[in-house]
ZAPAPA-978982 format. One record per residue (C-alpha): x, y, z; residue in one letter. Coordinates in Angstrom, 2 decimals, always signed. Layout:
# residues N
REC        px        py        pz   resn
REC         X         Y         Z      a
...
//
This chain:
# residues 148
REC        px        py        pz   resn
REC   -142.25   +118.59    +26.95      x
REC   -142.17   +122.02    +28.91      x
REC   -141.58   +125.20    +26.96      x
REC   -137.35   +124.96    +27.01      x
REC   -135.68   +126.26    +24.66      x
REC   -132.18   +124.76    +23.30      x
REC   -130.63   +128.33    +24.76      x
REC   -131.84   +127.05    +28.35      x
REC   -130.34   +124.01    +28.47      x
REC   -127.27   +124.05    +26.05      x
REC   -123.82   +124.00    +27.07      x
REC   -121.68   +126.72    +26.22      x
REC   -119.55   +126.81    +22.97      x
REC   -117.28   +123.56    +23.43      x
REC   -115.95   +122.84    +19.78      x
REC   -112.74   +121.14    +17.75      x
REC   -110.80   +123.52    +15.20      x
REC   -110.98   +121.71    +11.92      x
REC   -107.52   +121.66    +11.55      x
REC   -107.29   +119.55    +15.49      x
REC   -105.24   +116.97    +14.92      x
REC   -105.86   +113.22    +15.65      x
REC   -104.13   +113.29    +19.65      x
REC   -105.77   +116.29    +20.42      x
REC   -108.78   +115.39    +18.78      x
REC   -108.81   +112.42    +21.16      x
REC   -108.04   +114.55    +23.93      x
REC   -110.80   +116.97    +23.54      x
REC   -113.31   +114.08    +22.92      x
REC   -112.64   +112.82    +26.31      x
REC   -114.37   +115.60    +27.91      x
REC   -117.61   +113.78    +28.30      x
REC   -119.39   +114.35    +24.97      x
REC   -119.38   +111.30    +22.06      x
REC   -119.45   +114.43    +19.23      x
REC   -117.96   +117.92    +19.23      x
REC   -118.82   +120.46    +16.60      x
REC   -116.03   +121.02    +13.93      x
REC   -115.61   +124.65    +13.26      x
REC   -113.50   +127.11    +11.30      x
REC   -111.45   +130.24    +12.06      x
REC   -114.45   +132.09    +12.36      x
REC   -116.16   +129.64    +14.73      x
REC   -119.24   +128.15    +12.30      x
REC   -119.84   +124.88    +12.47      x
REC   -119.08   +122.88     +9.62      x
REC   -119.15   +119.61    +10.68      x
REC   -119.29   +117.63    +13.72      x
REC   -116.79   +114.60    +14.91      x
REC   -117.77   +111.84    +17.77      x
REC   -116.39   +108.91    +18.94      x
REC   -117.55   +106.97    +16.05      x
REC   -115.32   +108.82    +13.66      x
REC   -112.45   +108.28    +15.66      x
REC   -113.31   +104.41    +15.78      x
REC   -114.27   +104.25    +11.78      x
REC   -110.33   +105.68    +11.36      x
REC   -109.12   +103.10    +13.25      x
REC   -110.77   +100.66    +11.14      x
REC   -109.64   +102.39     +8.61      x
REC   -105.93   +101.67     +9.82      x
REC   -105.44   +105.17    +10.23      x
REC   -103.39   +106.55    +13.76      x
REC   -103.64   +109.70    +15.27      x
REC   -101.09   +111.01    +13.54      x
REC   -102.80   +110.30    +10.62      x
REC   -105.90   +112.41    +10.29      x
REC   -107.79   +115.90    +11.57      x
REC   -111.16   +116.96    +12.92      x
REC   -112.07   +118.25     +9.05      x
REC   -110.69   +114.64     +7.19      x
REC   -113.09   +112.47     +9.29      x
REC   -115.85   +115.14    +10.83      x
REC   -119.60   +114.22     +9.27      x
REC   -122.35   +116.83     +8.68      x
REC   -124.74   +114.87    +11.65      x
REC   -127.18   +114.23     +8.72      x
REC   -127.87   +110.50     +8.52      x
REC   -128.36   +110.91     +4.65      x
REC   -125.42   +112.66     +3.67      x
REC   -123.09   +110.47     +5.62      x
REC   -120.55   +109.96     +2.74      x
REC   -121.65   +112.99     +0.79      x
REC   -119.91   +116.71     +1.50      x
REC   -123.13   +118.76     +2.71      x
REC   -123.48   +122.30     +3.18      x
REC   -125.55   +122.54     +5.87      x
REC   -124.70   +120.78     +9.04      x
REC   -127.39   +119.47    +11.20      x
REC   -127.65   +122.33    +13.84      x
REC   -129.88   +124.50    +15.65      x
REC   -131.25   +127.84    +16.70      x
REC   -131.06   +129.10    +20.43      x
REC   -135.16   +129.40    +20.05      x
REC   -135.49   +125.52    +19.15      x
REC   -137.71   +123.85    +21.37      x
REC   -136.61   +121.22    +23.52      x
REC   -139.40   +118.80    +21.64      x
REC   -137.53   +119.76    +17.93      x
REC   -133.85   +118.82    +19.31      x
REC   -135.08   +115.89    +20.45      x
REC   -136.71   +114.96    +17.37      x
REC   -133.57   +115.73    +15.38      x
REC   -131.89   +113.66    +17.84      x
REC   -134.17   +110.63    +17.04      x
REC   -134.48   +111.14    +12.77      x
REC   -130.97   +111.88    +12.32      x
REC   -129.63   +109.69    +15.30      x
REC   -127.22   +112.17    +16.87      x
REC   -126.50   +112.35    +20.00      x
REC   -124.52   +116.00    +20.21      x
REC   -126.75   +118.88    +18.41      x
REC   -124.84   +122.26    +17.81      x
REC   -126.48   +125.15    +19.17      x
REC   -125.98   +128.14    +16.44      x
REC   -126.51   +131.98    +15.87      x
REC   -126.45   +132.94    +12.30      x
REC   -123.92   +129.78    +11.50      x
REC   -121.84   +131.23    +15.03      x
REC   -121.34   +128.22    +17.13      x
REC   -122.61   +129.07    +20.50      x
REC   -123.71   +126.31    +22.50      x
REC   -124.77   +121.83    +22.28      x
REC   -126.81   +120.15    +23.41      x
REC   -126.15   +116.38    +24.52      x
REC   -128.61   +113.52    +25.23      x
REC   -127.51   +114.10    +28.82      x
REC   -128.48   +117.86    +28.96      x
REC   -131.78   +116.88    +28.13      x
REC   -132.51   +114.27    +30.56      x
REC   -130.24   +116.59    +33.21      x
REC   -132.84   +119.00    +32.29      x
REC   -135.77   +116.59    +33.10      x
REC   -134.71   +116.52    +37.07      x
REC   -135.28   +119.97    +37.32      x
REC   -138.39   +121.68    +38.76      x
REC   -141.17   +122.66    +36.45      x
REC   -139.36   +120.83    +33.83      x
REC   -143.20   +119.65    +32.73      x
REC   -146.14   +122.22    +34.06      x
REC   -148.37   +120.13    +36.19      x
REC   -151.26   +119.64    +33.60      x
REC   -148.96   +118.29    +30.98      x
REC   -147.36   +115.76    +33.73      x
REC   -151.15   +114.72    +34.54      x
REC   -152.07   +114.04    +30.28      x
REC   -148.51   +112.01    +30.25      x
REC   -149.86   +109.65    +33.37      x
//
């Protein structure tokens, strides 16, 4: 893929307070993203929420009323899905396209935060990446002619 960077094409900082609770949770997720970044008072992601979440509380038997961002967010790692993890799957402004999409794939995510130190300040959807692919130059010519 071209030489983008997660900075380029990232959205800017759209997250959930871990405290958010289940209605405006809902609310928030209905912006157009299936996952939002969980983050604290000091705005570092520590987990991230999606549509799934919501769904496996209602399973669950849970309402809104019922639960927060923090009580049903996951860490985005496919392998730590019922453990508490101290990393959350994120990554740097300088990540190339190529690694988010990777990350996308192994850990099958479909929102990646975007961070600075552990400061939330961007994500990057599945959409912003093939939004990204329309634009001009998005591959340089003599990659476009090895991919046909």
């Amino acid at each position: 893929m071209a030489r983008l960077t997660a900075k380029d094409i990232m959205h800017p900082r759209v997250s959930v307070p871990a405290k958010e609770n289940g209605q405006e949770l809902i609310k928030k997720l209905m912006c157009g993203y299936p996952a939002l970044p969980v983050v604290n008072d000091r705005l570092e992601v520590i987990g991230t929420v999606s549509e799934y979440d919501i769904l496996d509380a209602i399973k669950e038997g849970r309402t809104m009323h019922e639960f927060s961002a923090e009580s049903i967010m996951s860490c985005g790692h496919a392998a730590h899905e019922q453990e508490v993890c101290r990393s959350p799957l994120t990554v740097q402004p300088g990540a190339s396209i190529d690694e988010v999409v990777d990350i996308m794939y192994t850990e099958d995510v479909s929102v990646v935060p975007v961070v600075e130190g552990k400061k939330l300040v961007g994500i990057i959807s599945r959409k912003n990446i093939i939004n990204a692919m329309t634009e001009k130059d998005f591959w340089p010519e003599e990659d476009f002619r090895k991919r046909t």
